[in-house]
N, C-alpha and C positions, 0 to 999 in steps of 0.2 A: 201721733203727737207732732206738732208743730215745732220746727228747728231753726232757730236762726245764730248763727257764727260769726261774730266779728273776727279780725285779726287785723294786723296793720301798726296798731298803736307801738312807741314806744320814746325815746328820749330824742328829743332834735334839739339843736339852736334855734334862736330865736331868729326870725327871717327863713327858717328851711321849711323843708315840704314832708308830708307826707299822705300816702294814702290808705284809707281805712276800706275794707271788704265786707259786706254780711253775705253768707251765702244762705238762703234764703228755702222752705219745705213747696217743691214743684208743686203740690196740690193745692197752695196757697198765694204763689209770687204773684201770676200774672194779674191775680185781683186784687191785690192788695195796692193800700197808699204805702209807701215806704218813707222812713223817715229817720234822719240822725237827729240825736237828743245828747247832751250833756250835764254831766254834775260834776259841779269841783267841790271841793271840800266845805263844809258848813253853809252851804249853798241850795237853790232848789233843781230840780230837772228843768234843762230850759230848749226849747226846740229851734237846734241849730237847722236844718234844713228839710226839706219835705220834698220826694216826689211821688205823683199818683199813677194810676196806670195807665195813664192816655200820656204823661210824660212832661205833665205842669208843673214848674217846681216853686218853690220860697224856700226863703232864708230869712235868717234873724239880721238883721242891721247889722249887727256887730261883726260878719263873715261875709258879707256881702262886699262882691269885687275878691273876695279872696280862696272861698270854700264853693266848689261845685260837684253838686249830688248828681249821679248819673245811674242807672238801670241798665242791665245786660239779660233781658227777657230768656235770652237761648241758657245762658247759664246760670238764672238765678239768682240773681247775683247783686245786689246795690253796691255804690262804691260812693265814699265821699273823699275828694281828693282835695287836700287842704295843703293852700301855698302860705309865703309870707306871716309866718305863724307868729305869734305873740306870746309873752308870758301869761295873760290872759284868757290863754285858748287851752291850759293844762285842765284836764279833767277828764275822768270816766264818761268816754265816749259808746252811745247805748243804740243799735240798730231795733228799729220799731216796725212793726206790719200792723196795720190797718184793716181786719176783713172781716166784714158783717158786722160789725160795730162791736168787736171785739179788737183788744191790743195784744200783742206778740212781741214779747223782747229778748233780746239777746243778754248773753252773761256783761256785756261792757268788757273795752277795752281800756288799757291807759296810756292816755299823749300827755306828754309832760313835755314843757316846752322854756329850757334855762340855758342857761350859760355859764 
């Protein structure tokens, strides 16, 4: 079965940092697109960042300049480390894999981001 783990999430001020982890099923990482996704409350899933496995990434406008998705191949690992956070950026934060045209997610984290 296919395993994917967030962790990371939790309460910051606005302007702080944090970073999110998925660690990701060895049989599946190094092929896979990886990707962070978010949903805040009454809201749809929206694709905050992507990267694939040659190491291209995007981003959503809205994180862009501020959130950077990175891959750790040896440990499986995706991370997206988000700076300069905004109230806007609170939501269940969701690790994605990509492989064979099939999707993989994780349970979601949550970043809540007030003052």
């Amino acid at each position: 079965q296919v395993q994917l783990v967030e962790s990371g999430g939790g309460l910051v001020q606005p302007g702080g940092s944090l970073r999110l982890s998925c660690a990701t099923s060895r049989s599946i990482f190094s092929f896979a697109t990886m990707g962070w996704y978010r949903q805040a409350p009454g809201k749809q899933r929206e694709l905050v960042a992507l990267i694939t496995s040659g190491g291209s990434t995007n981003y959503a406008d809205s994180v862009k300049g501020r959130f950077t998705i990175s891959r750790d191949n040896t440990q499986n690992t995706v991370y997206l480390q988000m700076t300069s956070l905004k109230p806007e950026d609170t939501a269940v934060y969701y690790c994605n894999a990509k492989f064979q045209w099939r999707d993989f997610w994780g349970q979601g984290t949550q970043v809540t981001v007030s003052s």
